[in-house]
C-alpha positions as CSV (number, residue, x, y, z in Angstrom):
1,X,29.9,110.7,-57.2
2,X,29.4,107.1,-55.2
3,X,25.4,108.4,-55.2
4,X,25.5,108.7,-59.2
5,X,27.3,105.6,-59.9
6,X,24.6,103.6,-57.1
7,X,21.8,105.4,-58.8
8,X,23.2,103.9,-62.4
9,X,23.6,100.8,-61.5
10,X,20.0,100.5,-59.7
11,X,18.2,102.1,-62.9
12,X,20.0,98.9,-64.9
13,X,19.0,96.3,-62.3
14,X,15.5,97.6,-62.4
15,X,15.3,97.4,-66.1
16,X,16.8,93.5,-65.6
17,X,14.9,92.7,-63.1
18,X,11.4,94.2,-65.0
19,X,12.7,91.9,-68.0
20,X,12.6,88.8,-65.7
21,X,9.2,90.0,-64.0
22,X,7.6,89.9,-67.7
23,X,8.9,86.5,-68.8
24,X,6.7,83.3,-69.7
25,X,6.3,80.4,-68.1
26,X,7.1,78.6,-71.4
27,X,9.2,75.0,-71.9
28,X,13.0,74.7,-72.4
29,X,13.0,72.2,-75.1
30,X,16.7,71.6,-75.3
31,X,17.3,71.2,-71.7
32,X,20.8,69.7,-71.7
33,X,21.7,73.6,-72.4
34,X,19.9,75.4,-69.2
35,X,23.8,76.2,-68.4
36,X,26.4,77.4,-71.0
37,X,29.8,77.5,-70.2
38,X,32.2,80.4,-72.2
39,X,35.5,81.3,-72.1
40,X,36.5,84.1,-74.7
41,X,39.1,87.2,-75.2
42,X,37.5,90.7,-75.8
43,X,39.2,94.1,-77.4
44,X,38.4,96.9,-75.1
45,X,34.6,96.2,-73.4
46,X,34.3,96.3,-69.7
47,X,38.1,96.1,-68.9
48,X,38.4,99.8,-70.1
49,X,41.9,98.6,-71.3
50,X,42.9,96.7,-74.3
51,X,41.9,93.3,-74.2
52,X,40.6,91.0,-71.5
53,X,39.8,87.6,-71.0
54,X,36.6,86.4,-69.8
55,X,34.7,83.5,-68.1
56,X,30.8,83.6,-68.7
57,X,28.2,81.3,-67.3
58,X,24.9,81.6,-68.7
59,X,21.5,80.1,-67.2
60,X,18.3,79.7,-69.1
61,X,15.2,80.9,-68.0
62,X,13.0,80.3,-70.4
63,X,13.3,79.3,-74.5
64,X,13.9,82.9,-74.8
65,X,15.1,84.4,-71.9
66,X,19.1,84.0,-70.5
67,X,20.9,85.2,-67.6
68,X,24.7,85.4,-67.5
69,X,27.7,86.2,-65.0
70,X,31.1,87.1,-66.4
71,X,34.3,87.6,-64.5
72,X,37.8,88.7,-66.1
73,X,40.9,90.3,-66.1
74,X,42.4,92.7,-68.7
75,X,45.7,93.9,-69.4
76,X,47.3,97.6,-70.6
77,X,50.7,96.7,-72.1
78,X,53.5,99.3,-71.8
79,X,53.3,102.6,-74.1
80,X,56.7,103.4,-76.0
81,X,56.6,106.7,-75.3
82,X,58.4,109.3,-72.3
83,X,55.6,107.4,-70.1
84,X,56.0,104.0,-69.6
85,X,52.5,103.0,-68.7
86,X,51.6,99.6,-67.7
87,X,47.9,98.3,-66.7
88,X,46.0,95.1,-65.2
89,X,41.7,95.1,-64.5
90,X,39.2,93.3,-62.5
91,X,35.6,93.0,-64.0
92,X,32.5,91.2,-62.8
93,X,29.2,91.7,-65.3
94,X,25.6,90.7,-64.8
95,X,23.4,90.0,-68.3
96,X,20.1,89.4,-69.5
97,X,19.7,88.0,-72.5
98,X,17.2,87.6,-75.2
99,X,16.3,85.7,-78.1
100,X,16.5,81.9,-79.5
101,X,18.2,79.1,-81.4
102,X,22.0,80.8,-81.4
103,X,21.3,84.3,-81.3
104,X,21.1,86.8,-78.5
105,X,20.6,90.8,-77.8
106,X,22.3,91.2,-74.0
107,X,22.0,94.1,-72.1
108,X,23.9,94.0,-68.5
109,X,25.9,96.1,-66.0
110,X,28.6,95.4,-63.7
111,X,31.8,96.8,-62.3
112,X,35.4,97.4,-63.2
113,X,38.8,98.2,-61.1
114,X,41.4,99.5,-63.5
115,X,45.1,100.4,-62.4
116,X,47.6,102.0,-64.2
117,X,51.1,102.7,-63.1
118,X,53.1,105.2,-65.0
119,X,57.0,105.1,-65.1
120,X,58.3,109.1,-65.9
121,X,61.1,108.6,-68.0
122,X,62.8,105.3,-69.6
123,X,65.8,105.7,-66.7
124,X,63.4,106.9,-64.3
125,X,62.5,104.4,-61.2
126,X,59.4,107.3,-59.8
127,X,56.3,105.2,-60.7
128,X,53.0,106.6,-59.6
129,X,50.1,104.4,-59.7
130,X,46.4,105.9,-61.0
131,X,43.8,103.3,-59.7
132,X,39.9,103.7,-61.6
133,X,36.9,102.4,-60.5
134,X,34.5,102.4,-63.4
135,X,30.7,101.1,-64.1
136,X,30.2,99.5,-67.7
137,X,27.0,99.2,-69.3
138,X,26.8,96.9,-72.2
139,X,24.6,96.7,-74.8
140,X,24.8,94.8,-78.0
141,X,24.6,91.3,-79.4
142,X,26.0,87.5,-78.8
143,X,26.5,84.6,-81.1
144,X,26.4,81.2,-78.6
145,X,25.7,78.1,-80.1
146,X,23.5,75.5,-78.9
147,X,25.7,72.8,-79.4
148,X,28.9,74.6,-78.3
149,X,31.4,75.8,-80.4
150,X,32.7,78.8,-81.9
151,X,31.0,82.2,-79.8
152,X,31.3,85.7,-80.6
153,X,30.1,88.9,-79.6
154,X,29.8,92.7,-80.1
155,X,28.7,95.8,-78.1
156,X,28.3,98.9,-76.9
157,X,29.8,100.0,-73.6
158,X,30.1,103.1,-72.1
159,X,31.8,102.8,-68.9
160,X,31.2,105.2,-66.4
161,X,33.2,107.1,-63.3
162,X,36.1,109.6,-61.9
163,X,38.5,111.5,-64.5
164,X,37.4,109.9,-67.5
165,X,37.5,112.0,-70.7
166,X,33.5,113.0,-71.4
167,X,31.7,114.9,-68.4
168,X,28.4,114.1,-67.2
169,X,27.6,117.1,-65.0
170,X,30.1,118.4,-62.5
171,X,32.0,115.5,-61.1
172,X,30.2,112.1,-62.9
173,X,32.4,111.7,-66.5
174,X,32.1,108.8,-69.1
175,X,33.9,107.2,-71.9
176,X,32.4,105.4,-75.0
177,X,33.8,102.3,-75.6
178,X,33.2,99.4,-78.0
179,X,33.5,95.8,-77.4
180,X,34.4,93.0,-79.9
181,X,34.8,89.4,-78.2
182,X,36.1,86.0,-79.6
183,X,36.1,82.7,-78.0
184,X,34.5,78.6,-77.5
185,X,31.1,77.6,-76.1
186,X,32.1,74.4,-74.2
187,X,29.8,71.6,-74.9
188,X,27.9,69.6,-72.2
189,X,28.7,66.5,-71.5
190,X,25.4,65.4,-69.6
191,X,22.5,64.3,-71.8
192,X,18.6,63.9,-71.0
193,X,16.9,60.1,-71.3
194,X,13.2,60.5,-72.3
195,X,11.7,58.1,-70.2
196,X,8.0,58.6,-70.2
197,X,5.6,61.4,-72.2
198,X,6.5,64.1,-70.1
199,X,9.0,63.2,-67.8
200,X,13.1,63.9,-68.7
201,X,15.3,62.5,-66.2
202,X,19.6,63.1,-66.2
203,X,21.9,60.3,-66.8
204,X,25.6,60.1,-67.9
């Protein structure tokens, strides 16, 4: 199982990696934006539960070419049914992005720690708790401005692990999962001085 999962996420950091290899060496015109800060809220994704909330930091390569790391937490709430079932995530993602001015295809894989604990009964005080280890791979598109502002994204992820409901194989399973995500670009506050022909230099 641990060999599958290794073996899935090295065939996605290959194919991130190859993206990099083949980039340009062209200019970053706007370079006041050569780091993006983003904060945003996400239905389902990489959490694997209902919503999450996530912090992503993108770096640009080239005019073209982003990478971006994104850490969160999600959160299951409670189930009114004979189960009580409560829920709380971990995620850390790694992106590549691709395209210009404000809009972006991203592909990027990562890992999630899920944990549910289940209460039998209303009246009941058994809990049991069901940890899940689980590797997303997202692929989709991103809306992040330039010049800050309103961000948005949707995807594709299909998380894979242990005991999920789709079976891949004997013992590797998978779930297909959407993402939609809502949130702010956060504007720079630094700003490039031209001070000769081809020389930028940073002030306040």
């Amino acid at each position: 199982m641990k060999a599958k999962i290794l073996i899935i996420l090295f065939c996605c950091s290959c194919s991130v990696c190859f993206a990099q290899e083949t980039i340009k060496q062209d200019s970053i015109k706007n370079k006041r934006n050569i780091v993006q800060h983003n904060l945003f809220i996400e239905l389902f994704g990489s959490s694997m539960l209902v919503y999450n909330i996530t912090y992503d930091c993108s770096f640009a390569l080239t005019e073209k070419h982003k990478i971006a790391i994104a850490a969160g937490v999600g959160f299951f709430p409670s189930l009114l049914t004979m189960d009580l079932i409560y829920g709380g995530s971990l995620q850390l993602n790694y992106l590549y992005l691709l395209g210009e001015k404000n809009h972006y295809f991203e592909i990027g894989t990562g890992i999630t720690f899920a944990e549910f604990f289940h209460e039998r009964g209303v009246e009941s005080a058994e809990w049991r708790r069901d940890p899940y280890w689980v590797v997303p791979v997202r692929i989709g598109y991103r809306y992040q401005s330039s010049d800050g502002g309103f961000f948005w994204k949707i995807a594709t992820v299909p998380l894979f692990g242990q005991r999920l409901p789709l079976e891949i194989g004997s013992r590797l399973t998978f779930i297909p999962v959407p993402g939609v995500a809502m949130g702010y670009t956060f504007k720079n506050k630094k700003h490039y001085k031209k001070e000769g022909e081809n020389t930028l230099t940073l002030r306040d």
